[in-house]
C-alpha positions as CSV (number, residue, x, y, z in Angstrom):
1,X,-13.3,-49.9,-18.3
2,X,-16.2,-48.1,-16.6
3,X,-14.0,-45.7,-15.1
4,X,-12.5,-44.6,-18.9
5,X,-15.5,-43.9,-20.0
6,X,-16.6,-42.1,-17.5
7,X,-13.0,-39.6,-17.6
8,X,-14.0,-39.2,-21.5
9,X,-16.1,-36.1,-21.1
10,X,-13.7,-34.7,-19.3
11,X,-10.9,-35.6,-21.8
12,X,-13.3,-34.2,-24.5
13,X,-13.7,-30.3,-22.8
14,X,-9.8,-30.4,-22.0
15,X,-8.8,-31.5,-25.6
16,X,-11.0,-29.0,-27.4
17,X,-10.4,-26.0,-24.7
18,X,-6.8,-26.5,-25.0
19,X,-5.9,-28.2,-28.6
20,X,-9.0,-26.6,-30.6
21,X,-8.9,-23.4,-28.5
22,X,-12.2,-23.5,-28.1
23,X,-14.7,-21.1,-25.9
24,X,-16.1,-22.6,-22.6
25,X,-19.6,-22.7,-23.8
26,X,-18.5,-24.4,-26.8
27,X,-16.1,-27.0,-25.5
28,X,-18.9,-27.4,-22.2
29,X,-21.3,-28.1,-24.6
30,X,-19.2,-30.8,-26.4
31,X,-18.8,-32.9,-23.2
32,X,-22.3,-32.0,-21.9
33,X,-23.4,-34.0,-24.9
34,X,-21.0,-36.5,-25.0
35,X,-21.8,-37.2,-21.2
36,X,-25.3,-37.1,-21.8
37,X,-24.6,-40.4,-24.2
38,X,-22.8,-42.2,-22.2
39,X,-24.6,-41.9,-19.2
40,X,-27.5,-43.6,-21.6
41,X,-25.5,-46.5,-23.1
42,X,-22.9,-46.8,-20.5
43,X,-24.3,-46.1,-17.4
44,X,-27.8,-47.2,-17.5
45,X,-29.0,-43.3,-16.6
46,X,-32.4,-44.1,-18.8
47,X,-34.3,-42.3,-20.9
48,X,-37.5,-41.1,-18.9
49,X,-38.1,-37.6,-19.0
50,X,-37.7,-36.3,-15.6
51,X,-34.0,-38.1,-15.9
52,X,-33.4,-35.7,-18.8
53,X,-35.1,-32.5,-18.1
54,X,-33.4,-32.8,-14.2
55,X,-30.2,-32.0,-14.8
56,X,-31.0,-29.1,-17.0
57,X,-33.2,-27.4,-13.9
58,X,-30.2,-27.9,-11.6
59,X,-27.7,-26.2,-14.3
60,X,-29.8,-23.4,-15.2
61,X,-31.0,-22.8,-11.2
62,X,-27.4,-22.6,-10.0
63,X,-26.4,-20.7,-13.0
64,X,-28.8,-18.2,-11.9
65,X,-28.1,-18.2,-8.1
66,X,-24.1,-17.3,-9.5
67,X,-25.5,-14.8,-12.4
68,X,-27.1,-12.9,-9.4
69,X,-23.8,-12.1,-8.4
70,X,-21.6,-11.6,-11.5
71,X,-24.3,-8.8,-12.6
72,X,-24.3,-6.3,-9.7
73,X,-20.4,-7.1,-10.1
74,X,-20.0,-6.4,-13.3
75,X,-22.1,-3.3,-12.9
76,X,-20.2,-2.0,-9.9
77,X,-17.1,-2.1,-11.9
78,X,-18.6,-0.5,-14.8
79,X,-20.0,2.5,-12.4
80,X,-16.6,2.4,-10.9
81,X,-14.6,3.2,-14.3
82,X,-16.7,5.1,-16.2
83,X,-17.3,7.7,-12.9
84,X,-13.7,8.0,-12.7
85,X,-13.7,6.5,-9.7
86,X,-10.9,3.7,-10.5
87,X,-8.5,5.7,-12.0
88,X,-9.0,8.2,-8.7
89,X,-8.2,5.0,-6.9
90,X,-5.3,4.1,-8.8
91,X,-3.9,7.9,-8.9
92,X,-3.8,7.7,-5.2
93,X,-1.9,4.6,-4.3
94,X,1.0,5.6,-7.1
95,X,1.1,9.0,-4.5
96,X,1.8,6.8,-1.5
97,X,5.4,5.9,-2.3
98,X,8.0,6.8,-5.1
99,X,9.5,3.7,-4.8
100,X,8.9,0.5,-7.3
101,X,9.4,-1.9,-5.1
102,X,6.2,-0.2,-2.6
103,X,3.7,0.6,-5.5
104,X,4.1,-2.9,-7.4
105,X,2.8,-4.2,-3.6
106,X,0.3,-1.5,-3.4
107,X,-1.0,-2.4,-7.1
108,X,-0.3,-6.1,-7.8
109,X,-0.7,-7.4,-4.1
110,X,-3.5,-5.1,-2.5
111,X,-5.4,-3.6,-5.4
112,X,-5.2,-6.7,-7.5
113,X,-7.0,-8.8,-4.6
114,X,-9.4,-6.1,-3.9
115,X,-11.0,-6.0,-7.9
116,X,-10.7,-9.6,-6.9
117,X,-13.0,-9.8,-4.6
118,X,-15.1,-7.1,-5.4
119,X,-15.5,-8.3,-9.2
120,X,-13.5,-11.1,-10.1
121,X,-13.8,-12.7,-14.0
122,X,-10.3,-11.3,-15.2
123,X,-10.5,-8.1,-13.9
124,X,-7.6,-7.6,-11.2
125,X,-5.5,-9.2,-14.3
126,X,-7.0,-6.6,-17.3
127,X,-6.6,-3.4,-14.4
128,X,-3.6,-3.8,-12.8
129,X,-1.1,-5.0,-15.5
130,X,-1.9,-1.7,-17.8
131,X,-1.2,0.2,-14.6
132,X,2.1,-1.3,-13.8
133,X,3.3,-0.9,-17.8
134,X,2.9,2.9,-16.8
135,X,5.0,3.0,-13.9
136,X,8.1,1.6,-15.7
137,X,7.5,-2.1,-15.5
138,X,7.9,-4.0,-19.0
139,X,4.6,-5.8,-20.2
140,X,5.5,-9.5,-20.2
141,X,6.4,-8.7,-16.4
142,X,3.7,-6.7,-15.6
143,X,1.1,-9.2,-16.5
144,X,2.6,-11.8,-14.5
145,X,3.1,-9.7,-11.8
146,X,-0.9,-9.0,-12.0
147,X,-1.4,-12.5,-12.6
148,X,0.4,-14.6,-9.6
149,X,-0.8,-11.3,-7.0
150,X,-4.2,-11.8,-7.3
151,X,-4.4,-15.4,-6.9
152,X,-4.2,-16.0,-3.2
153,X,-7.5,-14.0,-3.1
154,X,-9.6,-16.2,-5.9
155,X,-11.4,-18.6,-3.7
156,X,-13.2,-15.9,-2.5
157,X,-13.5,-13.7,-5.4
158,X,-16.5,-11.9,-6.5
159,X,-17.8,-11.4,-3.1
160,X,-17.2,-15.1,-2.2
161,X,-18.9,-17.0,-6.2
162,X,-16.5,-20.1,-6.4
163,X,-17.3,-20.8,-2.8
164,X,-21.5,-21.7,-4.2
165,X,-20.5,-24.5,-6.1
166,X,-18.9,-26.1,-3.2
167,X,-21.6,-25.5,-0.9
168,X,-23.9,-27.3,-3.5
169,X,-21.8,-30.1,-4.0
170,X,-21.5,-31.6,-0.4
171,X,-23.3,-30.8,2.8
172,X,-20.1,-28.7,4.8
173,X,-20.9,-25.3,7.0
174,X,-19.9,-22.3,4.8
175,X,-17.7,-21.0,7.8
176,X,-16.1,-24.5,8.3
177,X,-15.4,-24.7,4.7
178,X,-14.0,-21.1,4.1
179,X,-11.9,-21.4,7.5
180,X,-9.8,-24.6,6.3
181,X,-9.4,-22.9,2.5
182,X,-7.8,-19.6,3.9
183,X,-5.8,-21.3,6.6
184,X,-4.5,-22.7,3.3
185,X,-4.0,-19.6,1.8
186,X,-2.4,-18.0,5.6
187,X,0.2,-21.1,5.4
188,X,1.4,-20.5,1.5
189,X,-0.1,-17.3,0.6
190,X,2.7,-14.9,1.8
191,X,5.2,-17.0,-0.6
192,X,3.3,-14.8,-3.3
193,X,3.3,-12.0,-2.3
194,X,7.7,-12.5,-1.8
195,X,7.6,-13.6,-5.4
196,X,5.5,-10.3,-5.8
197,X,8.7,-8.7,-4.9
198,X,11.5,-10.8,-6.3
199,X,10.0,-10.1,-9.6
200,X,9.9,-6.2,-9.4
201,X,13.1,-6.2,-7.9
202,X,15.0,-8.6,-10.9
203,X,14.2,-5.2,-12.9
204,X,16.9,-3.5,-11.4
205,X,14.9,-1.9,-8.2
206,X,16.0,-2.1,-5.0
207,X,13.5,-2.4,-1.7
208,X,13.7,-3.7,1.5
209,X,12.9,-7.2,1.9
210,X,10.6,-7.0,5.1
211,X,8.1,-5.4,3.3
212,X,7.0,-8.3,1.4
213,X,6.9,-10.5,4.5
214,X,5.1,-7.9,5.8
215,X,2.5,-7.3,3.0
216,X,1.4,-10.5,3.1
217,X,0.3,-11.2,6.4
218,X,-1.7,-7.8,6.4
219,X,-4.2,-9.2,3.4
220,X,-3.7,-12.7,5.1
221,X,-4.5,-12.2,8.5
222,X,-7.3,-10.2,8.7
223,X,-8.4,-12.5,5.7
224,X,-8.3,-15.4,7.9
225,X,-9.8,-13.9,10.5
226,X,-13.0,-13.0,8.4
227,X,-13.0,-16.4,7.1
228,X,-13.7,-17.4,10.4
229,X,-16.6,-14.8,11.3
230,X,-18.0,-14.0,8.4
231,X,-17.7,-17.1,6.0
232,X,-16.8,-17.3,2.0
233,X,-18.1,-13.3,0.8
234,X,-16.0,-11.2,2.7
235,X,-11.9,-12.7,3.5
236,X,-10.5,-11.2,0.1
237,X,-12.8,-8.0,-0.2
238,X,-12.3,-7.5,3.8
239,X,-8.7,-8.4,3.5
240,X,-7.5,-6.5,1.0
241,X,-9.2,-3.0,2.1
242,X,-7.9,-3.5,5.8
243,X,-4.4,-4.8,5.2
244,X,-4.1,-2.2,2.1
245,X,-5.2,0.5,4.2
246,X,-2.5,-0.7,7.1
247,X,0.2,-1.0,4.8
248,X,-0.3,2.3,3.5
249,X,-0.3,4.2,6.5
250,X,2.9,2.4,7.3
251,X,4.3,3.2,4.4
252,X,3.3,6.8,4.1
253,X,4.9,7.1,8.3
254,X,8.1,5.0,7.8
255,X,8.7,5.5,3.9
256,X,7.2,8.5,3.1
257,X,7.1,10.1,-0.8
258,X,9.3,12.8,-2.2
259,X,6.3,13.7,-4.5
260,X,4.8,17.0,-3.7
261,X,1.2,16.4,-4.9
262,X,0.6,13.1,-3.3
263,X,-2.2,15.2,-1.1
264,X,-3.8,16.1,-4.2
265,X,-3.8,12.7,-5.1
266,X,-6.1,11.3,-2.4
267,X,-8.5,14.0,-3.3
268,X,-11.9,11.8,-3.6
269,X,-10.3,8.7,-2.9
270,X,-12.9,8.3,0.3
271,X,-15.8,8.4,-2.1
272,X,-14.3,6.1,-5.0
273,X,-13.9,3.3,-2.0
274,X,-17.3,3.7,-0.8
275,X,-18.8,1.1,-2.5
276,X,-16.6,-1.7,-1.4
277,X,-17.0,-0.5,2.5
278,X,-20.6,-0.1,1.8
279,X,-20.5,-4.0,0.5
280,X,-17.8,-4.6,3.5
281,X,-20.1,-3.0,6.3
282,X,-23.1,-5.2,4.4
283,X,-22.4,-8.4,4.4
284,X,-20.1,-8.4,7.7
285,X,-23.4,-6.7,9.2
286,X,-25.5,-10.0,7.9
287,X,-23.1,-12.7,8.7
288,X,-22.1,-11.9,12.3
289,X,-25.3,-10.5,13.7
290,X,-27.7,-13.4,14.9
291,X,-31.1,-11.5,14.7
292,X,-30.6,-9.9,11.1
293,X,-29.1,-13.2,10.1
294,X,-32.1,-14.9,11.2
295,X,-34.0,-13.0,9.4
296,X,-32.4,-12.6,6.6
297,X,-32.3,-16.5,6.1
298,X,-35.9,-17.2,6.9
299,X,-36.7,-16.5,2.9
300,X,-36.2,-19.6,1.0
301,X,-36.8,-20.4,-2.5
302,X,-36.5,-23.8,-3.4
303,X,-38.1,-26.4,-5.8
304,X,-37.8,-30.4,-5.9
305,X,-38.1,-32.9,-9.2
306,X,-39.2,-36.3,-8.2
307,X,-36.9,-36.2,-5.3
308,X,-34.1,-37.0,-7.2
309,X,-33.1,-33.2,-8.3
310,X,-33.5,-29.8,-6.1
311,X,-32.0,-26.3,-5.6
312,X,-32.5,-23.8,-2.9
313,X,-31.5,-20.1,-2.4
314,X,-31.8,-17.5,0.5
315,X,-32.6,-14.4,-1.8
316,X,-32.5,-12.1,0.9
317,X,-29.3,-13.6,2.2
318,X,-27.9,-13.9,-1.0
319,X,-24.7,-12.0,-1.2
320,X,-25.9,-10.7,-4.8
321,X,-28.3,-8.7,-3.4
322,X,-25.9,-7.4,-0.9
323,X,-24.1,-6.3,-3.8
324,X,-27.0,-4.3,-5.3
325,X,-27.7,-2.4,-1.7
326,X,-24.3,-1.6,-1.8
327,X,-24.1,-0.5,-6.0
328,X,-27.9,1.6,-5.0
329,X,-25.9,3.1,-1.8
330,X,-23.2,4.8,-3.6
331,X,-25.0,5.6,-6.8
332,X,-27.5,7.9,-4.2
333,X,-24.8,9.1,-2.1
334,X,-21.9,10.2,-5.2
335,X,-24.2,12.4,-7.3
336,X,-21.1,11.7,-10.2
337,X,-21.9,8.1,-10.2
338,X,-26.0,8.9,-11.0
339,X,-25.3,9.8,-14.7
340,X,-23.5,6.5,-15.8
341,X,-25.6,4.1,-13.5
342,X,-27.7,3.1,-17.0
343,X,-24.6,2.4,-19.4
344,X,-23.1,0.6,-16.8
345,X,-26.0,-1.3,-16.0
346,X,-26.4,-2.0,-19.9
347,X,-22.8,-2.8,-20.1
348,X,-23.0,-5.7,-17.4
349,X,-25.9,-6.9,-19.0
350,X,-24.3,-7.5,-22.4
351,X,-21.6,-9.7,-20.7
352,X,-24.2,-12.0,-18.8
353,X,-24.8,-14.0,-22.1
354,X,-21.6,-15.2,-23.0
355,X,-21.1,-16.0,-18.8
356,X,-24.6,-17.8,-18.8
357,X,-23.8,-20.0,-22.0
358,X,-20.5,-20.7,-20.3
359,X,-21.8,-21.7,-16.7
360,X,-24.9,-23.3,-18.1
361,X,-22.6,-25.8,-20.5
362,X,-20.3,-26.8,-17.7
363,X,-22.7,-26.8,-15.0
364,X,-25.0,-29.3,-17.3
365,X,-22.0,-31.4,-18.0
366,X,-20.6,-31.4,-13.9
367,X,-24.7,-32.2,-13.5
368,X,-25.0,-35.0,-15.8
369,X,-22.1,-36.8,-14.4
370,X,-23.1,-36.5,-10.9
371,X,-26.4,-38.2,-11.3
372,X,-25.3,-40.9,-13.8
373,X,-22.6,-42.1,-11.2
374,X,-19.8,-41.2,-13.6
375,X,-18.4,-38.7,-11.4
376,X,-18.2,-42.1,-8.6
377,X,-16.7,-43.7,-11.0
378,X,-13.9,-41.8,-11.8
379,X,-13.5,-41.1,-7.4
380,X,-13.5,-44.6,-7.0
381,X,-10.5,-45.0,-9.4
382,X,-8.6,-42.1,-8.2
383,X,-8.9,-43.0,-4.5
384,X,-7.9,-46.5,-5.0
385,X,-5.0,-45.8,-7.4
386,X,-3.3,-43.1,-4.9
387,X,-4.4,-44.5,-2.2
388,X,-3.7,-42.2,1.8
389,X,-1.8,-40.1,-0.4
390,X,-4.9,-39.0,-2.1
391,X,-5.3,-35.3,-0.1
392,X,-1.6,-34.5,-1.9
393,X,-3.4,-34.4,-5.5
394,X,-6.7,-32.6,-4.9
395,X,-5.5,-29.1,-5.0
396,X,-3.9,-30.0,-8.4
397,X,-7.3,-31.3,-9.9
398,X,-8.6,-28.0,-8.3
399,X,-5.9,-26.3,-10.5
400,X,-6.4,-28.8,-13.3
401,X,-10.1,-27.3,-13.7
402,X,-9.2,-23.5,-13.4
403,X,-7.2,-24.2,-16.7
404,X,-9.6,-26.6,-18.3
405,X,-12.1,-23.7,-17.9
406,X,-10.6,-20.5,-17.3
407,X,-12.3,-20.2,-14.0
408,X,-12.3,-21.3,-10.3
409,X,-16.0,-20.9,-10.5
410,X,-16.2,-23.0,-12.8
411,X,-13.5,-25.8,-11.8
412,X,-15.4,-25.8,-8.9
413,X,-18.8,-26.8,-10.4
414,X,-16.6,-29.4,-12.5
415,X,-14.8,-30.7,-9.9
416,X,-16.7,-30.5,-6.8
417,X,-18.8,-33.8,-7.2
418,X,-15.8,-35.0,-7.9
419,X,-13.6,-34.0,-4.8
420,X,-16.7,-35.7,-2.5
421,X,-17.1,-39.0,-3.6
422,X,-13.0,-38.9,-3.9
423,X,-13.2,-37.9,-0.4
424,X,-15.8,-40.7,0.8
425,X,-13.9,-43.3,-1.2
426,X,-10.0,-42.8,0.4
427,X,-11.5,-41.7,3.9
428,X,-10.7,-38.1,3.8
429,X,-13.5,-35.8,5.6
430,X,-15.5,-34.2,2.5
431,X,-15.0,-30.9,4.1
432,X,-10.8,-31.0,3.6
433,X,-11.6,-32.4,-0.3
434,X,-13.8,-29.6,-0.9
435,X,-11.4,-27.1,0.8
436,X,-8.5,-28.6,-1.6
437,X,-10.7,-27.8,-4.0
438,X,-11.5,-24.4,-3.5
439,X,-7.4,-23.9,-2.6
440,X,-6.0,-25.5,-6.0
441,X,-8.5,-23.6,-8.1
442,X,-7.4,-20.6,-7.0
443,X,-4.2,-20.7,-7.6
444,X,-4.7,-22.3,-11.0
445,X,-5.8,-19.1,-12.5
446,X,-2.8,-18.0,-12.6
447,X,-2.3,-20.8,-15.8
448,X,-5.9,-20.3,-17.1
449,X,-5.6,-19.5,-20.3
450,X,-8.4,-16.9,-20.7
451,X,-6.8,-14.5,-18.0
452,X,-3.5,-15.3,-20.0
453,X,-5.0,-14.2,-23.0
454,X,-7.4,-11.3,-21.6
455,X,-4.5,-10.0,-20.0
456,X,-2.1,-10.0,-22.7
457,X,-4.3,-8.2,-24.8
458,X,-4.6,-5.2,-22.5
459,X,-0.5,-4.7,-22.4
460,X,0.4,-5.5,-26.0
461,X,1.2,-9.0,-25.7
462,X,-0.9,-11.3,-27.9
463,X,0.7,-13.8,-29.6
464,X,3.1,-14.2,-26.7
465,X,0.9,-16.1,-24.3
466,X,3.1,-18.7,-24.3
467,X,5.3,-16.9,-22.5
468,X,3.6,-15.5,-19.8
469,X,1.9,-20.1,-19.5
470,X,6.1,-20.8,-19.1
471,X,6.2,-18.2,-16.7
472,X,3.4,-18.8,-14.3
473,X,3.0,-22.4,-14.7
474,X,6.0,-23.5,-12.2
475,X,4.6,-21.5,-9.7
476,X,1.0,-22.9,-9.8
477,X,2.7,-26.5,-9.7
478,X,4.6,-25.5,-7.0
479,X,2.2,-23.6,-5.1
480,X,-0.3,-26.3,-5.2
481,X,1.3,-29.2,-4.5
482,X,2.5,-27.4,-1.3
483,X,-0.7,-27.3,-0.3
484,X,-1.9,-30.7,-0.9
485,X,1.0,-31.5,1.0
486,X,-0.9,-29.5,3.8
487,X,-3.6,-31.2,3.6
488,X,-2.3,-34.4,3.8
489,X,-0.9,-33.3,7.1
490,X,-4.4,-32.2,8.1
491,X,-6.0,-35.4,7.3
492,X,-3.5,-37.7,9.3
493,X,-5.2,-35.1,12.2
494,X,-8.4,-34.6,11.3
């Protein structure tokens, strides 16, 4: 009975996210509330007032600590478009090649992971599906070409966000953690980028078949490889820019365009990509050298409630403020950039509340049912109904959240509590739950219904996101369940 209750909450933000349509914040709120009740009557939580006021601290710290990222983001993006910087970007790579088959790699494999990890929240999706309408391709098409190309890069999008509420919920090394997810991603990942391809060619274009193959392992393997040195912020950013500039040069030496003003085209395109090198050479700099490290993660911020609720941040460490070096770098060094640093800024700023209600609601519900033992509960059940074969569902719970919430972020926070006490009740190593975790919420944005419906509003399509769900949703299925298939293979080793 206890562990019915306990999946109500749940239940409650599904049902009125999906059947009521309802907004995040909204639907958070809902099981927040309802969660907050049962913890009382059901769970013997209590009523004192450092039991109530707790979990509010703890949602509204780590909302912050993720805030600090989506702003300079956000802003970075905005300085990006409204400079002209973007579309600079986006004239170039359609001058590499004249052929479909090339550019629909170029723009929904390696530019759609690079707004991924450089901004994340729907943007690859909203950016690249307008641009691949105006090369030819039809709109349903092109949005789920920009949906299911981007999604190998989400657990480390926005310079590395989902990956926080991960780190919160179990003690795992950030390296450790961010190594297992992309050797996830290195195993599967390249089946995307094929599908990439199968779907531009089913329009009637023609292209060589190594060249997804190919694609593929140049985002994944230096990907993987930064994973491993760097931790969670830089494998898609890092990825993305090296394997994209790789395939490029290959393509421009072994396929080269008939255009004649593709060298007009790459005029500026070395300043529009400065910030993300700037945020590249950053971050890399802080993670792999020991001294600056050191430093860097000597500053700590951190308060404690009655020992029973905490938070901690490394502000100088903090890849959000990374991310503001890097936005203050390029807005000094690309005098063009200097005269729409304040709209941008204000621009950002008006989208932080919406974001804040949204993480605040679902953080303060994932928060609640933590502490109350609810979310033990419902691991306890899980791990005794599926038994060993418990690694094979945790990348589709991971999924599950991204389209309960529209966000890996935000599954993450749901679900992360979640995945350890799974973990500690079948006998799998927290580390590999939160890594499933991480892996099936990635790939579940490609069914989350507010990229679905963001997207379909920048190529003409609302009303049809229905559609695009039919389309997409086989491949999350699949794509998930082959890892947790994975996974169980790495728990009978680990």
């Amino acid at each position: 009975m206890a562990e019915w209750l306990a999946l109500l909450p749940i239940l409650l933000l599904l049902l009125c996210m999906t059947a009521l349509g309802w907004s995040a914040a909204r639907s958070g709120m809902i099981g927040a509330i309802a969660a907050a009740g049962l913890a009382i009557l059901a769970f013997d939580y209590g009523t004192d007032a450092v039991g109530l006021v707790g979990p509010m601290l703890e949602a509204g710290f780590t909302t912050a600590t993720i805030l600090w990222i989506v702003f300079p983001a956000l802003a970075l993006h905005e300085v990006q478009t409204r400079s002209g910087a973007s579309e600079r970007i986006g004239s170039w790579l359609t001058s590499v090649s004249d052929r479909p088959a090339i550019l629909v790699l170029i723009l929904a494999w390696f530019f759609a992971l690079l707004l991924e990890g450089a901004a994340g929240f729907g943007t690859p999706v909203a950016l690249v599906a307008p641009m691949l309408v105006a090369i030819g391709f039809s709109p349903q098409r092109s949005l789920v070409l920009a949906l299911i190309g981007h999604a190998a890069g989400v657990s480390f999008g926005a310079v590395g966000t989902p990956i926080l509420p991960l780190l919160e919920a179990g003690p795992v090394d950030p390296g450790e953690l961010s190594l297992i997810i992309m050797l996830l991603h290195a195993a599967l990942g390249w089946t995307l980028a094929a599908l990439v391809f199968r779907l531009a060619m089913t329009e009637g274009r023609a292209g060589n078949w190594v060249l997804a193959p190919l694609a593929g392992f140049l985002f994944l393997l230096p990907a993987l490889a930064l994973a491993w040195l760097s931790g969670p912020e830089l494998p898609t950013l890092g990825g993305a820019l090296i394997g994209g500039a790789v395939f490029i040069s290959l393509v421009k030496w072994k396929w080269p365009t008939a255009q004649p003003d593709g060298a007009r085209a790459g005029d500026g395109v070395l300043s529009a990509v400065l910030p993300y090198g700037l945020v590249l050479a950053a971050i890399l700099a802080s993670r792999t050298f020991t001294p600056m490290a050191e430093a860097m993660q000597a500053v700590v911020l951190e308060w404690d409630l009655a020992g029973r609720f905490t938070g901690a941040v490394m502000p100088l460490y903090h890849p959000g403020t990374l991310l503001l070096l890097a936005l203050a770098g390029a807005v000094i060094v690309r005098p063009e950039s200097r005269a729409v640093i304040g709209p941008s800024l204000a621009t950002a700023a008006r989208r932080l509340p919406a974001v804040t209600l949204a993480l605040v609601a679902v953080l303060l519900l994932s928060r609640i049912m933590v502490h109350s033992g609810m979310i033990d509960t419902l691991a306890s059940a899980s791990a005794a109904l599926l038994g060993p074969a418990w690694p094979a569902a945790v990348p589709l719970v991971g999924a599950l959240g991204s389209f309960i919430t529209g966000s890996a972020t935000t599954s993450n926070i749901l679900f992360g509590g979640f995945q350890v006490a799974a973990a500690d009740a079948s006998g799998l190593a927290p580390l590999l739950g939160l890594a499933g975790q991480g892996f099936g919420a990635a790939i579940g944005n490609v069914i989350a219904p507010h990229n679905i419906v963001a997207g379909a509003a920048t190529v003409g399509l609302v009303g049809r996101e229905g559609a695009i769900l039919k389309a997409t949703l086989p491949v999350c299925l699949a794509y998930a369940t082959a890892g947790g298939l994975l996974l169980l293979a790495l728990a009978a080793v680990w």
